[in-house]
C-alpha positions as CSV (number, residue, x, y, z in Angstrom):
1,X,118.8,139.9,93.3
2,X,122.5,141.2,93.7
3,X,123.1,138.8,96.3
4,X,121.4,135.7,94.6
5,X,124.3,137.0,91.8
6,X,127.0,137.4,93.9
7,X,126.7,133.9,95.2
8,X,126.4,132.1,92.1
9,X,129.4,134.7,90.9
10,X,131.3,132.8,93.7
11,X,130.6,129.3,93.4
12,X,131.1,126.0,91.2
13,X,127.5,125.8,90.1
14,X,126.1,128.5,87.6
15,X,122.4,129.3,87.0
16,X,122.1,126.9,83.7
17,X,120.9,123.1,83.3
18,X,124.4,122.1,82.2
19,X,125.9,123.2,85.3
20,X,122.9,122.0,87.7
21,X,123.2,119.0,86.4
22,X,126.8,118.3,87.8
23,X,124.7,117.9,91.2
24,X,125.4,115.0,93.5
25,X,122.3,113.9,95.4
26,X,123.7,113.9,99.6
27,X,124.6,110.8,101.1
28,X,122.9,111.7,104.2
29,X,120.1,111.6,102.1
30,X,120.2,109.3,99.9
31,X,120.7,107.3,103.3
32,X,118.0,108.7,105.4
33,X,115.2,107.1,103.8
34,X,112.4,108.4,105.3
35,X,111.2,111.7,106.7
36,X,108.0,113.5,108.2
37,X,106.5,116.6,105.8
38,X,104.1,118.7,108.3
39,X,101.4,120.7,106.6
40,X,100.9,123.5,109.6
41,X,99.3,126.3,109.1
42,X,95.9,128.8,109.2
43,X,94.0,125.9,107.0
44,X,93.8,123.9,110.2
45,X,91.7,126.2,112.1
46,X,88.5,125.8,109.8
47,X,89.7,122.3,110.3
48,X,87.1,121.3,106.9
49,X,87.9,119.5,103.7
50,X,91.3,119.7,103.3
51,X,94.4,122.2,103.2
52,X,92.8,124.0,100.3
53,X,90.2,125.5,102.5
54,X,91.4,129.3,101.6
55,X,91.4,128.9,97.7
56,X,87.7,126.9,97.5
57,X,86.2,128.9,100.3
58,X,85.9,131.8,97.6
59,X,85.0,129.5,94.6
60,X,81.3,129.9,93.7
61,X,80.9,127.1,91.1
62,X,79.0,124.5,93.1
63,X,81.7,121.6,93.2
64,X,83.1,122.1,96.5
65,X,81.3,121.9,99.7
66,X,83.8,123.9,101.1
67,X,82.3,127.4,100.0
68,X,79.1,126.5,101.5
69,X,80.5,125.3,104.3
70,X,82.2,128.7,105.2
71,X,78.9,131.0,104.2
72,X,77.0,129.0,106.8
73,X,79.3,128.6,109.7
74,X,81.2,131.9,109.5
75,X,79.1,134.4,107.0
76,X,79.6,136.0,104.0
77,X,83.2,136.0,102.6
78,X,83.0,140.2,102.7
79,X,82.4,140.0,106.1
80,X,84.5,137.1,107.0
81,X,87.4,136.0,104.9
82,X,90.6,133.8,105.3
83,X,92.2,136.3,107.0
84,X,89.9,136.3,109.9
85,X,91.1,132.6,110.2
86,X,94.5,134.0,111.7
87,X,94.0,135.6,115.4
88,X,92.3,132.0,115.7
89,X,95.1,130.4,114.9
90,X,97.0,130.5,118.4
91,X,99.5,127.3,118.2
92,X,98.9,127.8,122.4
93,X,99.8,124.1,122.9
94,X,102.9,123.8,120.3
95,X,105.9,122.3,121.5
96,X,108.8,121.8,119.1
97,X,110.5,119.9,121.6
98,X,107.9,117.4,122.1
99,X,107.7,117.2,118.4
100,X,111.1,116.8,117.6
101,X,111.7,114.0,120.3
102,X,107.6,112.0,118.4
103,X,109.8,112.1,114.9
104,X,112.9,110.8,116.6
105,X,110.9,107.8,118.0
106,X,109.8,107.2,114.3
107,X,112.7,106.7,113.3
108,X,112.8,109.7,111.0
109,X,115.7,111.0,110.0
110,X,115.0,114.4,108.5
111,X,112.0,116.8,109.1
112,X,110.6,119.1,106.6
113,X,107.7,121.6,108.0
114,X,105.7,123.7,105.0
115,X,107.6,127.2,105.6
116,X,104.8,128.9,103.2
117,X,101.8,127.3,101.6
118,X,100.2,128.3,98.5
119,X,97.6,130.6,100.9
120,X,100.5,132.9,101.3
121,X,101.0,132.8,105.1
122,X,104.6,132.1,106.3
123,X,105.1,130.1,109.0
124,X,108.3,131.9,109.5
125,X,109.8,135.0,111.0
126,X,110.0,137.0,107.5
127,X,111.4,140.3,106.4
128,X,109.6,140.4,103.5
129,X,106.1,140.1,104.5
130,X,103.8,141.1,108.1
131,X,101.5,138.3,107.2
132,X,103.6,136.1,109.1
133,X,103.4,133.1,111.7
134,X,105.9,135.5,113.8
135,X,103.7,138.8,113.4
136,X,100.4,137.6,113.7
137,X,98.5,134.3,114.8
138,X,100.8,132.6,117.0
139,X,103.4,135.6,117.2
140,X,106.6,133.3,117.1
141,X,109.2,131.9,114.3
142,X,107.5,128.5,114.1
143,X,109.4,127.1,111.5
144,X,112.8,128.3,113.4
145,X,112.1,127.0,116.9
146,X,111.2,123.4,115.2
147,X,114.3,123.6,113.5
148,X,116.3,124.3,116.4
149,X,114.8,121.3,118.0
150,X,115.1,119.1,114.9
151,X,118.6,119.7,115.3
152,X,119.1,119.1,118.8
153,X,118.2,116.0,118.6
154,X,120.3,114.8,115.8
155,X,117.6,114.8,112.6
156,X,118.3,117.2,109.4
157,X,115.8,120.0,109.2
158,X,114.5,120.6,105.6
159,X,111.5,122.7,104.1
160,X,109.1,123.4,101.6
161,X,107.7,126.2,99.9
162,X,104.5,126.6,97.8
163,X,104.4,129.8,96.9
164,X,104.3,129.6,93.2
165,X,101.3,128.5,92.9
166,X,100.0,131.8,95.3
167,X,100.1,133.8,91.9
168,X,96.5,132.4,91.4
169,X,95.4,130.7,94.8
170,X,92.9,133.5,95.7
171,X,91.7,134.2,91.9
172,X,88.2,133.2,92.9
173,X,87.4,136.1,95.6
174,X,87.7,138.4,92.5
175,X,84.6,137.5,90.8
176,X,82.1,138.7,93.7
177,X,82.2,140.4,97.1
178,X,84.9,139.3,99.1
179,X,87.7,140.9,101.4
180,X,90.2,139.7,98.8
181,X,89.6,142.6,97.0
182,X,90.5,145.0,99.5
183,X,93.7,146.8,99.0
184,X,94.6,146.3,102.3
185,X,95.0,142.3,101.9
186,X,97.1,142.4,99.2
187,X,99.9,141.4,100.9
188,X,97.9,138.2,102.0
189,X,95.6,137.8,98.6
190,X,97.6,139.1,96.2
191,X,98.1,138.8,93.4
192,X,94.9,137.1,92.6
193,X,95.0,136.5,89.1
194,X,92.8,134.3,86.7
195,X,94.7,130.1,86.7
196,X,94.3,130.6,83.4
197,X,92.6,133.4,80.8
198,X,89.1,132.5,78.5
199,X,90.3,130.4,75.5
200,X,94.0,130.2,77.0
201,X,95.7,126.7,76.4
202,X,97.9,126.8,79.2
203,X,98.0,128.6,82.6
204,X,98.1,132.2,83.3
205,X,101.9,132.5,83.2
206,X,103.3,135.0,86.5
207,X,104.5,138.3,86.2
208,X,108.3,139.0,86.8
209,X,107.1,140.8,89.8
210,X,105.8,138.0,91.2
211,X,108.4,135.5,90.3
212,X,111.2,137.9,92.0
213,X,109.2,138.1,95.1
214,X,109.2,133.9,94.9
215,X,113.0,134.2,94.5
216,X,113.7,136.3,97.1
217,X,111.4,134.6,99.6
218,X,112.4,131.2,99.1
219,X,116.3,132.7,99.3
220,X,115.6,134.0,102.6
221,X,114.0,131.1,103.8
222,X,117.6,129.3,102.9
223,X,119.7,132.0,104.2
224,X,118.0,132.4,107.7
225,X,117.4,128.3,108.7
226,X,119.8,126.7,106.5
227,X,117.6,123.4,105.0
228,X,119.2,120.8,103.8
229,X,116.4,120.1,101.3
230,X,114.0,122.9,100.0
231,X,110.6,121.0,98.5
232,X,108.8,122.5,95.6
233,X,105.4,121.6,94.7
234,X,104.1,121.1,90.4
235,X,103.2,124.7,89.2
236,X,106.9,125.4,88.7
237,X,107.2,123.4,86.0
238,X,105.1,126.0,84.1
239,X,107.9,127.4,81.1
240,X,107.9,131.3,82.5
241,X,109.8,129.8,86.4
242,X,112.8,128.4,84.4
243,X,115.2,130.7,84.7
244,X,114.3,131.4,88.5
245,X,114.5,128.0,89.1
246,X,117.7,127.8,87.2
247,X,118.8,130.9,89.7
248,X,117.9,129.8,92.8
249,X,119.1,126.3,92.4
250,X,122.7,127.6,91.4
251,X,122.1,130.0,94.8
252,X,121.4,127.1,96.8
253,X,123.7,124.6,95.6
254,X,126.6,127.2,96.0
255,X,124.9,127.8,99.9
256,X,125.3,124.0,100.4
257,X,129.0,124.4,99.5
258,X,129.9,127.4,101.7
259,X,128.2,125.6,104.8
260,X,130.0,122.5,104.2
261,X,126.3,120.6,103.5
262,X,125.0,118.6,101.3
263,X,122.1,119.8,99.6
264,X,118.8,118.7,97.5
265,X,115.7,120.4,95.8
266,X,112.6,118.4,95.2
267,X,110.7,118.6,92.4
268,X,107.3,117.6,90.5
269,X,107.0,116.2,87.5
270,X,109.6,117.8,85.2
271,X,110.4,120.8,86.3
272,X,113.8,119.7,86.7
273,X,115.9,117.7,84.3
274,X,116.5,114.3,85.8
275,X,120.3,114.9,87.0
276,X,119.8,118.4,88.6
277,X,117.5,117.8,91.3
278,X,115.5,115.1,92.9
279,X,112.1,113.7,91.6
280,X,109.0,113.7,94.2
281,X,105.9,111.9,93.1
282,X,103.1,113.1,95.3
283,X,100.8,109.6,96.9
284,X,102.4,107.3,94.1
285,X,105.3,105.1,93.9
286,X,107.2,103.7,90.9
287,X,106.8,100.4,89.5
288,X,110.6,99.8,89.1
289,X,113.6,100.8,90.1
290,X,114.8,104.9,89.5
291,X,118.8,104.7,88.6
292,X,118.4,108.7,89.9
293,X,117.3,108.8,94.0
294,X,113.5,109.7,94.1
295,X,111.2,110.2,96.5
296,X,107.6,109.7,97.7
297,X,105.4,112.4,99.3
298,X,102.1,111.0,100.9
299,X,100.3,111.7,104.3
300,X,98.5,110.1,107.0
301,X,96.0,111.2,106.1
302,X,93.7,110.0,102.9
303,X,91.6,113.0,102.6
304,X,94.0,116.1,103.5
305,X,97.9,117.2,104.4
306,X,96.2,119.4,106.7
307,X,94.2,118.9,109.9
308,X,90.7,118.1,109.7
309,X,87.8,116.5,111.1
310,X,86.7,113.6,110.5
311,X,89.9,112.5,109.1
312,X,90.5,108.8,107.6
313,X,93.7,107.5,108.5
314,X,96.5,105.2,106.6
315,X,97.6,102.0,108.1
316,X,101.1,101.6,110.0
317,X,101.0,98.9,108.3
318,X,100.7,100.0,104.8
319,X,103.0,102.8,105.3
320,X,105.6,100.4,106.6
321,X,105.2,98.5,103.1
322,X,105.8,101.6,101.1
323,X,109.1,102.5,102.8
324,X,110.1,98.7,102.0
325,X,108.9,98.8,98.8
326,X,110.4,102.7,98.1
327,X,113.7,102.3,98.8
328,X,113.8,98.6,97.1
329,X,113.2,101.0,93.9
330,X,116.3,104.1,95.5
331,X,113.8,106.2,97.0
332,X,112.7,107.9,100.1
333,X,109.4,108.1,101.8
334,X,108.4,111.9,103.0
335,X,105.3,110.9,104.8
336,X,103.0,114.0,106.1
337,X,100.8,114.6,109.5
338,X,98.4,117.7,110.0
339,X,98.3,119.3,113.5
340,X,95.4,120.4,114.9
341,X,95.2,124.9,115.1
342,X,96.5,124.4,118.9
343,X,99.7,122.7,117.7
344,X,98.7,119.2,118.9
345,X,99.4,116.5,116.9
346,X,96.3,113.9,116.6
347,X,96.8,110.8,118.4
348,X,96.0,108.0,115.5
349,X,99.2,110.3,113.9
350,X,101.2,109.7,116.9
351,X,100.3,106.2,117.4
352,X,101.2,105.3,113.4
353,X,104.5,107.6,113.8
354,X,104.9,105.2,117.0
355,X,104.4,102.1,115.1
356,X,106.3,102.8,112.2
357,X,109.4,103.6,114.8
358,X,109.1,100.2,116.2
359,X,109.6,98.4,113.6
360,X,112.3,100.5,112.3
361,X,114.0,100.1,115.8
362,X,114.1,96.5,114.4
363,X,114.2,96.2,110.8
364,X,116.1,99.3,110.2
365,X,119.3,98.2,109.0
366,X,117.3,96.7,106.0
367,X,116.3,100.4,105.1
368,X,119.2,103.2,106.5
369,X,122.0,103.2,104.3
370,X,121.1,100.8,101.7
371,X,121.1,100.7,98.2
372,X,119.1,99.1,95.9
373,X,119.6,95.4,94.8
374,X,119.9,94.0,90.9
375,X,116.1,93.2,91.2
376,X,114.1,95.2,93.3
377,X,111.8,92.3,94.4
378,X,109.5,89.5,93.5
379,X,105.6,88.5,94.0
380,X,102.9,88.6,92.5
381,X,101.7,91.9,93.6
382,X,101.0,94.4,90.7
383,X,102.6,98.0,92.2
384,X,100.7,100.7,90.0
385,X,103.4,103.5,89.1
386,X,103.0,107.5,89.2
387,X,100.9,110.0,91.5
388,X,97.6,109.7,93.1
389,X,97.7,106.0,92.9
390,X,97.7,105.2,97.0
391,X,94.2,104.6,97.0
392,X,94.2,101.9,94.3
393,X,97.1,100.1,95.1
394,X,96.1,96.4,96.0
395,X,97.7,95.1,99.5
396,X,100.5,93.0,99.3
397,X,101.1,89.6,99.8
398,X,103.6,87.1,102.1
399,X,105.1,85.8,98.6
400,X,105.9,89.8,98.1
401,X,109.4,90.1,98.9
402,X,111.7,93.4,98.5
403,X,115.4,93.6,98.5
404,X,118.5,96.0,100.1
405,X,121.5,95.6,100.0
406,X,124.6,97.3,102.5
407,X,127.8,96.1,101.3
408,X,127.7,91.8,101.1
409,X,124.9,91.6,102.8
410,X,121.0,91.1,100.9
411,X,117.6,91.9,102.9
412,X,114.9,90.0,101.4
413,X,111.7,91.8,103.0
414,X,108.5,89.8,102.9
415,X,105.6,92.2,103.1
416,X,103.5,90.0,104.9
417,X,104.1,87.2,107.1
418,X,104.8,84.4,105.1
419,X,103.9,81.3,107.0
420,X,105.7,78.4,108.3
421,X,108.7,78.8,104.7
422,X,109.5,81.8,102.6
423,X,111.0,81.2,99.4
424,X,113.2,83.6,97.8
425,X,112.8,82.6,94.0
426,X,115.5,85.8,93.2
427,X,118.3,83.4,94.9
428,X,119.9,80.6,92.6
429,X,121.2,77.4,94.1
430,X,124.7,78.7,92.7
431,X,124.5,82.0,94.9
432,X,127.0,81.3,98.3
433,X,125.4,81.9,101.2
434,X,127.2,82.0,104.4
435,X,124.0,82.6,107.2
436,X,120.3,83.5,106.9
437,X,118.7,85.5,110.0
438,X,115.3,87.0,110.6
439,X,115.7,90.7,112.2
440,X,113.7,90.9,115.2
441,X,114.3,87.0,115.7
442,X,116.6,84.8,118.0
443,X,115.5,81.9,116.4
444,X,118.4,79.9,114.6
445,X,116.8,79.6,111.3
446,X,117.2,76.2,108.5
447,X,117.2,77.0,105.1
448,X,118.4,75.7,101.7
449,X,119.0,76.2,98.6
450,X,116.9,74.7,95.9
451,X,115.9,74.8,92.4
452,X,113.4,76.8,92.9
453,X,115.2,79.6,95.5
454,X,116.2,80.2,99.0
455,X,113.9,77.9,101.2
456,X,113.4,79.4,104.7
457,X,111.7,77.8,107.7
458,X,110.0,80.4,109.4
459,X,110.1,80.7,113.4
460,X,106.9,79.8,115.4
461,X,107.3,83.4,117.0
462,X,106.9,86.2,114.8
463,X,109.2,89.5,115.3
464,X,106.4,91.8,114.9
465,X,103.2,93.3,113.2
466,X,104.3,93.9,109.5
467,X,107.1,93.5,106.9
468,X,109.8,90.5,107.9
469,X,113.5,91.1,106.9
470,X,115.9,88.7,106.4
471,X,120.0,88.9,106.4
472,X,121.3,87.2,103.7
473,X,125.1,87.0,104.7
């Protein structure tokens, strides 16, 4: 804690909401506009139901299949518990190269590995802890080599950290014969306490113990890899984290400073006042436009961030449509794969990662460095705002159109081809308009403007799969 204090002593920004909110989101990041999450980690080697594996596997209530799953395949959870999951968890086949150069071709411009999920197991080379990806499993600094690589090849490394929510991630191996009551484990399980206590109305708030050991593992993770985003996930926003969060924030702003970077923290909900830090909403969008850069978190995957079988994937082009429609609204798309135990990354992930690059190869100047027009778009397309939502959101249409802007130049994005003319209602027939182009397209385009918008003959040829910009000089 003295150095947490001696850096704040040092620095502009001070460990209160007045001074936090004097932060200024990056332009690097507020330009980047899309980025790959990766949820790595023990939780892949069971490979079942989803990255929650470790909490459900010890919940005896009946609604998850998961603790069933684990009696029958592995045993009892006294004889075999999470832990065992680790010498299994080898990462024999990881390259961080290879990763680094799949990201690159997706045209992502920042990476952001999980560093410590809420089972308590860093992926990291830590001081603090020997349940560690550097100690045990794959015995090396997983989230260092990647970010070495990341790097390299020109991308901004970033990272998240979900330990909060460990204060009550293993609460359910209390209640009946498991290895997380074993003394020895503690520095895996612990500290196991009840989500929230009989007739409580709000969670089980953490101990200072615990909230110090958050503090001073989430300030390591900045001082030894240097991200230029840290992620938090929603249990911080519970009343007893805000003056840690208040802490570290100052710590890490005033890092940022001293390294000459520009910094962000992510948050949930509101555990951040709007100026201080920048919103996430996990597998939702907005239905308008954020005056404060936000961002989306989603994955590839419908059913889990983590590997599993039987996965169900997401669409390239689907995912292409949320960047579009994302950053029409100032916000970023963080979009998640799961690697399998061995460190391979599935191929439907690579292939989408693929696709997405290719169009970005082509479109991206309608997405890097833009900012958001006066109207974010048009169509008759209903987006359904807030978290949890990408399941019910209804596909878009070729009448759907998104704008960016970069300087004097608007992208109107249809989000589906729109046949042989697209009409841009948003454009009066008193707006000057020097040229129209299609990105992707050689084709010398007609248009004119009409009472009723921007009419644009659309080539035979199409420029690609999904999403059709065009440059509105």
């Amino acid at each position: 804690m003295k150095r947490v204090d001696s850096v704040i002593a040092k620095g502009p920004y001070q460990a209160n909401w007045a001074s936090l909110e004097k932060f200024q989101v990056p332009a690097w990041y507020a330009d980047a506009k899309f980025g790959i999450f990766i949820h790595w980690g023990v939780y892949s080697v069971p490979g079942f139901g989803n990255e929650w594996y470790p909490r459900e596997m010890y919940l005896q209530d009946g609604k998850s299949k998961i603790f069933q799953q684990h009696v029958q395949k592995y045993g009892p959870q006294s004889k075999f518990g999470y832990k065992d999951f680790i010498p299994m968890f080898k990462a024999e086949k990881y390259d961080p190269q290879a990763w680094a150069t799949l990201f690159k071709k997706s045209g992502a411009r920042f990476v952001m590995p999980v560093a410590e999920h809420h089972d308590g197991f860093q992926m990291y080379g830590s001081d603090l802890s020997d349940w560690n990806a550097a100690k045990m499993g794959p015995k090396r600094d997983v989230v260092g080599d990647l970010a070495k690589e990341v790097r390299k090849q020109g991308m901004h490394f970033t990272a998240s950290s979900h330990r909060a929510e460990h204060w009550w991630f293993f609460d359910g191996g209390m209640k009946f014969d498991s290895d997380v009551k074993d003394p020895k484990n503690l520095g895996l399980y612990g500290p196991a306490q009840p989500k929230r206590l009989p007739g409580a109305k709000q969670d089980n708030q953490p101990s200072e113990a615990h909230m110090k050991d958050w503090l001073a593992r989430t300030t390591e993770l900045v001082d030894k890899y240097q991200p230029e985003v840290i992620w938090f996930d929603w249990w911080i926003e519970e009343p007893a984290w805000q003056p840690y969060l208040q802490k570290f924030a100052a710590f890490y702003y005033n890092r940022g400073v001293e390294w000459k970077k520009g910094v962000a923290i992510n948050y949930k909900n509101k555990s951040f006042p709007d100026k201080a830090a920048v919103l996430d909403i996990e597998r939702g969008k907005l239905d308008a436009t954020r005056p404060y850069v936000w961002q989306t978190d989603t994955s590839i995957g419908l059913k889990s961030w983590g590997y599993i079988d039987g996965e169900e994937f997401r669409t390239p082009d689907s995912l292409v449509d949320d960047i579009v429609d994302i950053v029409s609204k100032n916000g970023l798309l963080l979009l998640n794969i799961g690697p399998r135990p061995d460190g391979t990354i599935p191929d439907e992930a690579k292939n989408i990662l693929l696709s997405i690059g290719k169009w970005l190869d082509t479109n991206g100047e309608a997405i890097y460095g833009t900012r958001p027009y006066k109207v974010f778009g048009e169509g008759p397309t209903q987006v359904l705002t807030g978290g949890f939502t990408d399941r019910k959101q209804k596909p878009f249409t070729g009448e759907d159109i998104r704008f960016t802007t970069k300087g004097s130049t608007l992208y109107a994005i249809a989000l589906e081809w729109p046949g042989k003319t697209m009409t841009v209602k948003t454009i009066g027939a008193d707006q000057k308009i020097k040229s129209v182009s299609l990105l992707g397209s050689n084709a010398k385009l007609k248009w004119s403007q009409t009472p009723q918008g921007l009419k644009v003959e659309m080539p035979d040829q199409k420029p690609g799969d999904f999403a059709f910009a065009l440059k509105i000089q």
